[in-house]
Biopython code that builds the backbone (N, CA, C, O; Angstrom):
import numpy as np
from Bio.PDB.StructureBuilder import StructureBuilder

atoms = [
    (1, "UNK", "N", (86.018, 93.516, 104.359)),
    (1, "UNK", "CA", (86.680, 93.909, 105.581)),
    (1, "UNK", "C", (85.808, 94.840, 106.397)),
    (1, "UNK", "O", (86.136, 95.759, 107.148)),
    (2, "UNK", "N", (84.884, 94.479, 106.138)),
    (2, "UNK", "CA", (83.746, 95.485, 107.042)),
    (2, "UNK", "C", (83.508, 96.829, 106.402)),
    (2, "UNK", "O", (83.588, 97.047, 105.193)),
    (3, "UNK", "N", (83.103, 98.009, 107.656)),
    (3, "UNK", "CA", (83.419, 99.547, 107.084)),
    (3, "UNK", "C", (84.421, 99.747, 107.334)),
    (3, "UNK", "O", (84.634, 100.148, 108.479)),
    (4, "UNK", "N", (85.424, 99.595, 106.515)),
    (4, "UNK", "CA", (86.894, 100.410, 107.017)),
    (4, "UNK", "C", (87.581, 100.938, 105.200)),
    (4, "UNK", "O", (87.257, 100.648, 104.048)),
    (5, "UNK", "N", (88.584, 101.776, 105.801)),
    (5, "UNK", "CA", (89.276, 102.148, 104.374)),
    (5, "UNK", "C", (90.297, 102.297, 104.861)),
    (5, "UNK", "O", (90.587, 102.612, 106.015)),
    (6, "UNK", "N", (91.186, 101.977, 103.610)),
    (6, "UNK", "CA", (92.694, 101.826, 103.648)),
    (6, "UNK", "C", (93.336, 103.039, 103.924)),
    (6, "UNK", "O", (92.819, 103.955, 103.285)),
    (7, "UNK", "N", (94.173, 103.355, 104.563)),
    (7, "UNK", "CA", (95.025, 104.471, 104.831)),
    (7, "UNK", "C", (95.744, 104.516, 103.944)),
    (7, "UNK", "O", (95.913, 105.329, 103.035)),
    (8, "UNK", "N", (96.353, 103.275, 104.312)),
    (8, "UNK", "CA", (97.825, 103.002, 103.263)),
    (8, "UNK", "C", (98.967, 101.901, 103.612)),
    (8, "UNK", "O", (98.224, 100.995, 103.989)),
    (9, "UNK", "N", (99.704, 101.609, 103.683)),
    (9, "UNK", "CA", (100.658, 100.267, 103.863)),
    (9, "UNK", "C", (102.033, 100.516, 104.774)),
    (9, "UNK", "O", (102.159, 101.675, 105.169)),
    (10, "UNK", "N", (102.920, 99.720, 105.100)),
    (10, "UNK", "CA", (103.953, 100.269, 105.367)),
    (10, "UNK", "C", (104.676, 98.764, 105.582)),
    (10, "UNK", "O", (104.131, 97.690, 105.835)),
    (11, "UNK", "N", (106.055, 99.065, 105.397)),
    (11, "UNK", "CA", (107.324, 97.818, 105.147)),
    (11, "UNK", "C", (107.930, 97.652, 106.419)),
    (11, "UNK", "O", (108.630, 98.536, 106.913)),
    (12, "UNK", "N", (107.761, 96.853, 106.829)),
    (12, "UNK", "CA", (108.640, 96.443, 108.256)),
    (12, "UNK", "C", (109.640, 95.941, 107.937)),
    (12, "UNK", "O", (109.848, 95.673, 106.754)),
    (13, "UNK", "N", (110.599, 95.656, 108.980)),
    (13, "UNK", "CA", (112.154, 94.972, 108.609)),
    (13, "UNK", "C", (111.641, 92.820, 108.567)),
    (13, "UNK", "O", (112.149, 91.865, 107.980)),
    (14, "UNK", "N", (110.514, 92.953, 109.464)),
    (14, "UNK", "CA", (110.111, 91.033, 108.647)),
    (14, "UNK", "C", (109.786, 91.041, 107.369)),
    (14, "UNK", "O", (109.302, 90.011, 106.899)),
    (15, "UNK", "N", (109.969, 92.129, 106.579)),
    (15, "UNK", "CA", (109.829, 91.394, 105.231)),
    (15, "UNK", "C", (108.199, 91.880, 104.489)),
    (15, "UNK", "O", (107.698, 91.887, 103.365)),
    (16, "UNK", "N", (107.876, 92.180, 105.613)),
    (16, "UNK", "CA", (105.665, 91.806, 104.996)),
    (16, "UNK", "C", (105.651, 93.592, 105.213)),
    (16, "UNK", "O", (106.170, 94.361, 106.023)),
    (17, "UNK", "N", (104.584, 93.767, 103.782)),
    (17, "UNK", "CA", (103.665, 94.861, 103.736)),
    (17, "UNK", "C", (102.707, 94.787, 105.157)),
    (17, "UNK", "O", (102.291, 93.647, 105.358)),
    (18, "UNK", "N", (102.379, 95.575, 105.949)),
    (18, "UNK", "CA", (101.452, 95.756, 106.421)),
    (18, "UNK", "C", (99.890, 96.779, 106.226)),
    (18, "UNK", "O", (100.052, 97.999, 106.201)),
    (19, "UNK", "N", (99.016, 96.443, 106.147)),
    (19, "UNK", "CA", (97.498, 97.870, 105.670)),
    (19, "UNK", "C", (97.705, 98.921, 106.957)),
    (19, "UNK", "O", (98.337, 98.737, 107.997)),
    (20, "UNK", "N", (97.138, 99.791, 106.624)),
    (20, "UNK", "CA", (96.702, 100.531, 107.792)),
    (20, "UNK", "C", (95.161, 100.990, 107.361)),
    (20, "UNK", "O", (94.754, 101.491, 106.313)),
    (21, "UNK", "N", (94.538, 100.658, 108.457)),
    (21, "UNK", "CA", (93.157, 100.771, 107.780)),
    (21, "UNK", "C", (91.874, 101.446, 109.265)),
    (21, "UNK", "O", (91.917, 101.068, 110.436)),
    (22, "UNK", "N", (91.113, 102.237, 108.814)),
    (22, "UNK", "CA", (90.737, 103.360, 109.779)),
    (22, "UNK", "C", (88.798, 102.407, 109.633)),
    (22, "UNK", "O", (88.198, 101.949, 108.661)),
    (23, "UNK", "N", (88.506, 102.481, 110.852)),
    (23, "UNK", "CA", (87.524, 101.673, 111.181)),
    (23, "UNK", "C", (86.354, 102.601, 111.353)),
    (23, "UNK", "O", (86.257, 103.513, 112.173)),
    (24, "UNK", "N", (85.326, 102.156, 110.288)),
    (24, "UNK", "CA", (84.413, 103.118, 110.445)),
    (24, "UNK", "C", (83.102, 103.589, 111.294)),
    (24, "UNK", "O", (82.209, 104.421, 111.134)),
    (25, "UNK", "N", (83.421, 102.716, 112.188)),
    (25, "UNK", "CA", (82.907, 102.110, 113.363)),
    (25, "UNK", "C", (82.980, 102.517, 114.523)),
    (25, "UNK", "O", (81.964, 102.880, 115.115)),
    (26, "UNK", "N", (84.472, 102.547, 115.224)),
    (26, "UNK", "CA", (84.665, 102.938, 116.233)),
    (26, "UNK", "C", (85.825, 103.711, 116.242)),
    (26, "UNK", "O", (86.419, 104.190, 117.209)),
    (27, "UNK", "N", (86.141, 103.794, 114.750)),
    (27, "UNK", "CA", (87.080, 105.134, 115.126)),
    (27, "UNK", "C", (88.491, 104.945, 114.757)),
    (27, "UNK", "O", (89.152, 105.710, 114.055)),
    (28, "UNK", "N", (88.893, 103.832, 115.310)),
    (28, "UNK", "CA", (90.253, 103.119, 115.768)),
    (28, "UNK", "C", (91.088, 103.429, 114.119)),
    (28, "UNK", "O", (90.579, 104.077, 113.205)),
    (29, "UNK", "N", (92.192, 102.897, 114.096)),
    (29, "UNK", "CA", (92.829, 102.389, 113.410)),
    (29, "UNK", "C", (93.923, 101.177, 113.265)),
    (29, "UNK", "O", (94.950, 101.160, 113.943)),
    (30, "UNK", "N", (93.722, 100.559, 112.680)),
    (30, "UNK", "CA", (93.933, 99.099, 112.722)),
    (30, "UNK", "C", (94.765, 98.743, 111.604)),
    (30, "UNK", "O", (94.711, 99.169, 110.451)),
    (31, "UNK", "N", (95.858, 97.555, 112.327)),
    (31, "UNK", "CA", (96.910, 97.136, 111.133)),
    (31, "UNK", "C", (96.645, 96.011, 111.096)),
    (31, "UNK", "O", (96.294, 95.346, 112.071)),
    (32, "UNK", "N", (96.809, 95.477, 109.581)),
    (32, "UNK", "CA", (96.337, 94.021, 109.136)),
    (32, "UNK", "C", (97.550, 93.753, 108.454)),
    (32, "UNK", "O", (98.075, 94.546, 107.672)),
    (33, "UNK", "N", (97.886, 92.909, 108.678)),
    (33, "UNK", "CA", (99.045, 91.929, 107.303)),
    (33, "UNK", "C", (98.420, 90.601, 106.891)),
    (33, "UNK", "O", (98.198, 89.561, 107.511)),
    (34, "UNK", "N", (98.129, 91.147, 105.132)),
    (34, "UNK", "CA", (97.364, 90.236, 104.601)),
    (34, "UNK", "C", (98.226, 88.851, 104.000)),
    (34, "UNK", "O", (97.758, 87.780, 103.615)),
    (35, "UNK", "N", (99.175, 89.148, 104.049)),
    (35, "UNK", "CA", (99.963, 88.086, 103.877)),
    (35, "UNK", "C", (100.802, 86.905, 104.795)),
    (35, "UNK", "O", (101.700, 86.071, 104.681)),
    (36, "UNK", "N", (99.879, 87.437, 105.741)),
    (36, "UNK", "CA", (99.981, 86.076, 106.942)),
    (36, "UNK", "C", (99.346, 84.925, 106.716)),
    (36, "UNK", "O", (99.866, 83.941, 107.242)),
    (37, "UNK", "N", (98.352, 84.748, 106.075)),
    (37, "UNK", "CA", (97.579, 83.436, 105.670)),
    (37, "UNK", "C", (96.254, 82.946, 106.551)),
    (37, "UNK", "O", (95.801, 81.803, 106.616)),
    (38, "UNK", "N", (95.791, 84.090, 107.179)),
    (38, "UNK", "CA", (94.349, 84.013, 107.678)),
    (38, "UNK", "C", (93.545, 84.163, 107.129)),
    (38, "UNK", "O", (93.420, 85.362, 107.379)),
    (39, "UNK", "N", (92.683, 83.928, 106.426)),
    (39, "UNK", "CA", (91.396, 83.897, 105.813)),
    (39, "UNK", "C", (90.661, 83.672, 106.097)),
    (39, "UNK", "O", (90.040, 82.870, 105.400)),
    (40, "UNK", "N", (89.975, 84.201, 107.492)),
    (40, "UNK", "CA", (88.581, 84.465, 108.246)),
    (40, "UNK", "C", (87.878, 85.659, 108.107)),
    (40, "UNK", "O", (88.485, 86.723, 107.981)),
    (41, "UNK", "N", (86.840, 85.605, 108.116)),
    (41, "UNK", "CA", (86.426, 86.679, 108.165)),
    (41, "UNK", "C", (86.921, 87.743, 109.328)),
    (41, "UNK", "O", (87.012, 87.461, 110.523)),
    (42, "UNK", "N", (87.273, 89.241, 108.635)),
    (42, "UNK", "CA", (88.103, 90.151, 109.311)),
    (42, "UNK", "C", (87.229, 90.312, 110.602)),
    (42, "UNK", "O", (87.901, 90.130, 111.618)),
    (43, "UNK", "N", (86.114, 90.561, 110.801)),
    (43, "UNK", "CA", (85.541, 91.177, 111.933)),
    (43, "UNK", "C", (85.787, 89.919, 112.549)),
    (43, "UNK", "O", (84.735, 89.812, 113.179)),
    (44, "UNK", "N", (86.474, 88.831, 112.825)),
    (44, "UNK", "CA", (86.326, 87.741, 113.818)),
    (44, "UNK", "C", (87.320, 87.581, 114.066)),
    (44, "UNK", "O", (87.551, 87.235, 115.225)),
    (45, "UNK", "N", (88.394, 87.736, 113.166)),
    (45, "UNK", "CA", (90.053, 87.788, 113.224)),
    (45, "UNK", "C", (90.732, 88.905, 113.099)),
    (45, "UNK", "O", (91.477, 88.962, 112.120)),
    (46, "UNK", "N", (90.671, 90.359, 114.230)),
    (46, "UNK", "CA", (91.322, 91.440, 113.557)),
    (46, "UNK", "C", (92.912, 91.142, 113.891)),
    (46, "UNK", "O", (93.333, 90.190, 114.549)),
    (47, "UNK", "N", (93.604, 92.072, 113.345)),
    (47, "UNK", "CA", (95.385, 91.905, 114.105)),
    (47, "UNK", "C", (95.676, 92.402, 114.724)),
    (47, "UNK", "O", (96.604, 91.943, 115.389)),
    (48, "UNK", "N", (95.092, 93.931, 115.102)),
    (48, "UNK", "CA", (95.472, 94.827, 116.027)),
    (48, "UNK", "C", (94.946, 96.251, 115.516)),
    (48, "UNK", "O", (94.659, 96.639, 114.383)),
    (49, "UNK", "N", (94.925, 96.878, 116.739)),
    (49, "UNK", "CA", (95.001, 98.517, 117.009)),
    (49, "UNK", "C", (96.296, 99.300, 117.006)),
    (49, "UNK", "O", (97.184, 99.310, 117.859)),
    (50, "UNK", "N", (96.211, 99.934, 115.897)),
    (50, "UNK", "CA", (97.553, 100.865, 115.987)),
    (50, "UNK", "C", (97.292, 102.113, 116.434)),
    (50, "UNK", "O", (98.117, 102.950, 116.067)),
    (51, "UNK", "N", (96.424, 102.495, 117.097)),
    (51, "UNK", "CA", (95.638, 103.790, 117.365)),
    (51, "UNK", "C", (94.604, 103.557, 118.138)),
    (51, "UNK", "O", (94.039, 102.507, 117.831)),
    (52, "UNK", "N", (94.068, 104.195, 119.138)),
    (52, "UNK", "CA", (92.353, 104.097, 119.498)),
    (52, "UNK", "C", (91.849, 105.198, 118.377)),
    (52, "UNK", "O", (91.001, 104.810, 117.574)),
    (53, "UNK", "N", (92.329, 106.547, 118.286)),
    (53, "UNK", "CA", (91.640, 106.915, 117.305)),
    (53, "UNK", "C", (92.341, 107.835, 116.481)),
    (53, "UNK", "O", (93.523, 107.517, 116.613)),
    (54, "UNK", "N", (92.244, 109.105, 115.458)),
    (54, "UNK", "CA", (92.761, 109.451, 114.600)),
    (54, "UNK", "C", (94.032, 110.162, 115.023)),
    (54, "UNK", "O", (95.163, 110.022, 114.559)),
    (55, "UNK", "N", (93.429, 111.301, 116.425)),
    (55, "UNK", "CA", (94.536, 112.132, 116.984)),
    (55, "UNK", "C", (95.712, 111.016, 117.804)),
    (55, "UNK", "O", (96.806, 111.548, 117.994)),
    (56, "UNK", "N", (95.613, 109.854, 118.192)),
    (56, "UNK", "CA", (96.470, 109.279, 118.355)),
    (56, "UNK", "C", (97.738, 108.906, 117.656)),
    (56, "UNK", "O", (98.945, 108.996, 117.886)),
    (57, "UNK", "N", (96.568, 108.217, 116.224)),
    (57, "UNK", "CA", (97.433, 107.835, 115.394)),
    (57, "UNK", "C", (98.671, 109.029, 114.841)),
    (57, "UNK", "O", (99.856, 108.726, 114.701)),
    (58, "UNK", "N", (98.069, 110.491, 114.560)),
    (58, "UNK", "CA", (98.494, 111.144, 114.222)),
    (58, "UNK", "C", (100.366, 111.684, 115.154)),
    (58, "UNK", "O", (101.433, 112.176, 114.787)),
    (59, "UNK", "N", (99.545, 111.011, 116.876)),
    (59, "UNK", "CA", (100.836, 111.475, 117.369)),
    (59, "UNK", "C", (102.000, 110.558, 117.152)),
    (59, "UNK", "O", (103.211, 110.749, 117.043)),
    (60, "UNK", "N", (101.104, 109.322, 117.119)),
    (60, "UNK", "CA", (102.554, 108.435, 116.648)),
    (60, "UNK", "C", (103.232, 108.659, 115.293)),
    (60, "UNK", "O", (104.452, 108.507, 115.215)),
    (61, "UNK", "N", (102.628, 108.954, 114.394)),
    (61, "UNK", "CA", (102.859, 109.084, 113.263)),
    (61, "UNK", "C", (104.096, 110.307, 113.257)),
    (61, "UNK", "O", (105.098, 110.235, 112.545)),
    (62, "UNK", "N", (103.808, 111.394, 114.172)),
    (62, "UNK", "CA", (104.588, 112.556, 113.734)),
    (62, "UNK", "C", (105.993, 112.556, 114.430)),
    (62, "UNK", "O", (107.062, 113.030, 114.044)),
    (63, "UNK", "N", (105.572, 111.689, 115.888)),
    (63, "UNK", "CA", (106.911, 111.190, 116.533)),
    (63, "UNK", "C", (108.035, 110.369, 115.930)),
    (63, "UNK", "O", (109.226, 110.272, 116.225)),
    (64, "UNK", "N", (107.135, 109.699, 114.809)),
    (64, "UNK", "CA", (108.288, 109.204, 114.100)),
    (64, "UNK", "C", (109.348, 109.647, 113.222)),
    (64, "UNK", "O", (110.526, 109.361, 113.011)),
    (65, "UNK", "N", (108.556, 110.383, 112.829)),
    (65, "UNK", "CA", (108.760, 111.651, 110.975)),
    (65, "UNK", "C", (109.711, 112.813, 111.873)),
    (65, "UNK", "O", (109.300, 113.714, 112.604)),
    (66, "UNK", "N", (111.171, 112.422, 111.519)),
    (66, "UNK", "CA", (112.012, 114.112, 112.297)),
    (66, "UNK", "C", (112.518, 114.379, 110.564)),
    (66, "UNK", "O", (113.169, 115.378, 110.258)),
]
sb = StructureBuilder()
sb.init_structure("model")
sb.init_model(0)
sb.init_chain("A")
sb.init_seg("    ")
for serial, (resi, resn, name, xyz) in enumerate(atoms, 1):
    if name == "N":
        sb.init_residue(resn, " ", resi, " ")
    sb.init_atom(name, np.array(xyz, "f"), 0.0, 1.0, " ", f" {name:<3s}", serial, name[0])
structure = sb.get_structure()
């Protein structure tokens, strides 16, 4: 999956684990659900940006958490 490392996962109401995974690259952080059935190589098929970068992520993160 390139340079990236796992954050950690999280359960949506569809049912699927999703990764959360921090890009070592440009910063970002990025959600993958590996159980969609893509099997391309990640850098050609990402799923998305959940963040441009850490302090973002962090604000969404805390907006959620009361």
């Amino acid at each position: 999956m390139g340079k990236r490392a796992m954050i950690g996962s999280f359960f949506t109401e569809v049912g699927d684990d999703f990764l959360l995974l921090f890009n070592n690259d440009t910063g970002s952080i990025e959600w993958n659900d590996p159980g969609y059935g893509h099997f391309e190589v990640y850098e050609e098929n990402p799923y998305g940006i959940f963040a441009k970068d850490i302090e973002e992520f962090y604000t969404k993160l805390s907006s959620r958490i009361t």
